[in-house]
N, C-alpha and C positions, 0 to 999 in steps of 0.2 A: 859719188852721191848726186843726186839730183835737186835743186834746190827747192826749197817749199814742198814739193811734194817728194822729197828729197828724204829716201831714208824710207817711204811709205809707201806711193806706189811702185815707183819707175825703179829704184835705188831694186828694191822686192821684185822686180817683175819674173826674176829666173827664179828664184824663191818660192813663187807662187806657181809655177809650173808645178814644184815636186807635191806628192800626193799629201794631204794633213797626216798627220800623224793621229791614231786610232783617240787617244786619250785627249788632245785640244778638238777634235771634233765632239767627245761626249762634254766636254769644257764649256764650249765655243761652235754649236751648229753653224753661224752664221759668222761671219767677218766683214770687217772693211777697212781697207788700206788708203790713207790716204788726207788731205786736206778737206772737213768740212766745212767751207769758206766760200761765201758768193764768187760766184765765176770757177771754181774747182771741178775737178773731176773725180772722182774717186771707184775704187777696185773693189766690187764685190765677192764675198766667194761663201759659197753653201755647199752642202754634201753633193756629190756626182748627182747627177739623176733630178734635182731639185728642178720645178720650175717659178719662175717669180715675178712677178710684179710690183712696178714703180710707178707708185701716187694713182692705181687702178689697172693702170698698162700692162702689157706683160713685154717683155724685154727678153733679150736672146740672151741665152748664156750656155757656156762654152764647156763641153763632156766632162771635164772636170770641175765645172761649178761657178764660173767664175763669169764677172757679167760688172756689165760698166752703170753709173748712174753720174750725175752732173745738175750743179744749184745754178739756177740764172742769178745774172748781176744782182737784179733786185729782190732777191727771192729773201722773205722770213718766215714764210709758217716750214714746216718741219715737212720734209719728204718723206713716204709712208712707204716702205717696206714689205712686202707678203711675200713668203716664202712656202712653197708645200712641199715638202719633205719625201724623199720616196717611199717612205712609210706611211704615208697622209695626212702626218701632223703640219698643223697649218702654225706658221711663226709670223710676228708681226715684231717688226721693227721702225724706229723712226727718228731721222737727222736730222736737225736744225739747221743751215749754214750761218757760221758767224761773223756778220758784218763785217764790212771794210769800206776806207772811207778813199773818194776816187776823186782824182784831181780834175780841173777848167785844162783845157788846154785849150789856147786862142790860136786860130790860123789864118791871115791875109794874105792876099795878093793873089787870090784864085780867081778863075774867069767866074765871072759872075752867071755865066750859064750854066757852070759846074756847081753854082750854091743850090740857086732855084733854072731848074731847067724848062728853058721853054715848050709851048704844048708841043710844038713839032715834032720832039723827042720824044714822047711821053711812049710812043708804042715802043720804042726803040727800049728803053728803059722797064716795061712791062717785059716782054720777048727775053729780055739779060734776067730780068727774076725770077722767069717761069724757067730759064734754061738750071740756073744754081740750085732752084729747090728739086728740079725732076735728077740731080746730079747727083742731091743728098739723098737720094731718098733710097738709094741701095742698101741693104742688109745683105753685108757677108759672114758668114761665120768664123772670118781669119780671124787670128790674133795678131796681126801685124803690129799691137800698142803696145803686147805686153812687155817687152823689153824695154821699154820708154823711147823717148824724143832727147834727138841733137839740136843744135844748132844752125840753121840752115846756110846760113852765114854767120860771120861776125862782124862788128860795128857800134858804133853807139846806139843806145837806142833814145831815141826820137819820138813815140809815140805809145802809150802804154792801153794795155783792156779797161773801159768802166769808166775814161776819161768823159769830160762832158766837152763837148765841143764846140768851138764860136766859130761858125765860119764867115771871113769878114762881115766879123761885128754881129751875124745871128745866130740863134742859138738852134743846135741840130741839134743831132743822135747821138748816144755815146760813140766811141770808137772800141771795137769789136775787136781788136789784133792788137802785136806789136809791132811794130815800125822800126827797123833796121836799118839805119842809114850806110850807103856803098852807092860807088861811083858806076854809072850807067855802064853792063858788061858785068858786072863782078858775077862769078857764078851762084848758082844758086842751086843748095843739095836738100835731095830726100831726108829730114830730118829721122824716119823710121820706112820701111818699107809700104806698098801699099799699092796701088790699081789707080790708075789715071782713070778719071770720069768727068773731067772737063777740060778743055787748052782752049778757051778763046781769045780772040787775037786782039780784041778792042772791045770791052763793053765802055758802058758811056762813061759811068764811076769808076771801074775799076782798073779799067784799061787791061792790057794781058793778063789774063786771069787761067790759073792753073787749080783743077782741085785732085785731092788724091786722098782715096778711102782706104781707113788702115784697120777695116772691119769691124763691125759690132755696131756700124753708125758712125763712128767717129772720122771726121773729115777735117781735110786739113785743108786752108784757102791762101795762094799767095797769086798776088797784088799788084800792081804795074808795073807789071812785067816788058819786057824789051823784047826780047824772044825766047823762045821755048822750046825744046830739046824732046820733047816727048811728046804722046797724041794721046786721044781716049781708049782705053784698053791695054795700054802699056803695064807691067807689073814691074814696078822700081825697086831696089835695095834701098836700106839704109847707105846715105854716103852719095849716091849715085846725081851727078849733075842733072839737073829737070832742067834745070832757066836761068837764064841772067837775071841781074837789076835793071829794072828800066824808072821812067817817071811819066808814064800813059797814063790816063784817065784821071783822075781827080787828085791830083797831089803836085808839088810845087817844088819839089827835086826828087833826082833819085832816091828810092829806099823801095825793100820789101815791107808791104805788111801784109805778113804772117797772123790769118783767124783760123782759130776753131769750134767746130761743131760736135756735141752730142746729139744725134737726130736734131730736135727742133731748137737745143739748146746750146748756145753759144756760149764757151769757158775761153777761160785766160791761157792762150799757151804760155806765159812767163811763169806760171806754176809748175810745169812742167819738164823745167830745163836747170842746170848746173851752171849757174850766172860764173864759176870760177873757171870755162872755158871759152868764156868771152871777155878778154880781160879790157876789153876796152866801152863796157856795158858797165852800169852801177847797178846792182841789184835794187830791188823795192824793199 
């Protein structure tokens, strides 16, 4: 099983492969697998042929129907739905996500050019943003998620999605990943398959920074990195070593943090994994 969304999407993903069955499709035109809960992801699926749109959008979905959506952190009105039918019946549907509440995590001892960075940097810091967002911005049609996410390593973890963050003593951004504490070197594997579309070696924040798109939008981000075992263009397995642990760019020991992306929105990969093969992890 896969935790929290455990049982729903990831646990289903092979499941959702096979065809509906003729009677839950006249049941059930439309489905959804999965956690509706700020920072989630969740598994759509409509009849073959469908196409559909989220909150106006329209969103890629896959010859058999199946098409991803995801609530931001702070998200409460209700995500809107629109499915047209190959018939031309038009279905609306619409999910709430429900609340959850995210903890302070305080962190000192950072270069204070790494809290507020001086203007010197600024272009330097532009250049690393426009690199990540031209990164995300691929649409492939794979299904590289639908079997779900491993573990990329194991470790304690050290930093959770949604957290509010003090960085000595001010107050930032949430933190956007989980944080995986291992000693500089520890490998670091393809949690699902997917297409390398970023390896930089030093951004200012993030330090080695690897991303890898596992189709449909969805992007996986890991974090100060040490080095890196793959380039842009690479197609990885599930399992397959990408990177060590490092502690580059804005962090104050080793650890991976591990974010994810839906196109523009950023969910909690801790949803997405089986906390019972990390046994040195407490689940949330």
């Amino acid at each position: 099983m896969h935790s929290q969304l455990s049982g729903l999407v990831l646990a289903t993903g092979l499941l959702l492969i096979t065809p509906l069955p003729a009677a839950a499709e006249e049941d059930s035109p439309v489905r959804f697998e999965g956690e509706v809960v700020q920072g989630g992801l969740v598994v759509g699926r409509a009849p073959a042929g469908s196409s559909v749109e989220v909150d106006g959008e329209p969103v890629m979905t896959s010859p058999d129907g199946r098409f991803l959506l995801a609530f931001e952190r702070q998200q409460t009105e209700p995500t809107r739905v629109e499915v047209v039918l190959p018939t031309g019946m038009r279905l609306e549907e619409t999910l709430a996500p429900q609340p959850r509440e995210f903890d302070i995590q305080r962190i000192d001892g950072l270069p204070q050019d790494k809290v507020t960075p001086p203007e010197s940097v600024l272009s330097r810091i532009r250049e690393d943003a426009r690199q990540a967002r031209e990164a995300r911005n691929r649409r492939d049609a794979r299904l590289d998620w639908a079997a779900g996410f491993d573990w990329p390593l194991t470790g304690p973890v050290t930093g959770v999605y949604g957290s509010q963050r003090i960085l000595n003593g001010e107050p930032r951004n949430p933190h956007w990943g989980i944080d995986i504490a291992a000693p500089t070197g520890t490998p670091v594997r393809a949690p699902a398959p997917g297409v390398v579309t970023l390896a930089h070696p030093d951004m200012y924040f993030s330090g080695g920074t690897l991303f890898i798109d596992h189709g449909h939008g969805l992007v996986s981000a890991f974090l100060h990195l040490h080095t890196m075992h793959v380039e842009p263009g690479d197609v990885v397995d599930r399992g397959e070593l990408i990177a060590e642990v490092g502690a580059t760019g804005r962090a104050t020991g080793p650890h991976l943090d591990w974010r994810m992306n839906l196109r523009e929105v950023r969910i909690d990969p801790a949803l997405l994994l089986d906390w019972d093969e990390n046994p040195d992890a407490q689940a949330p």
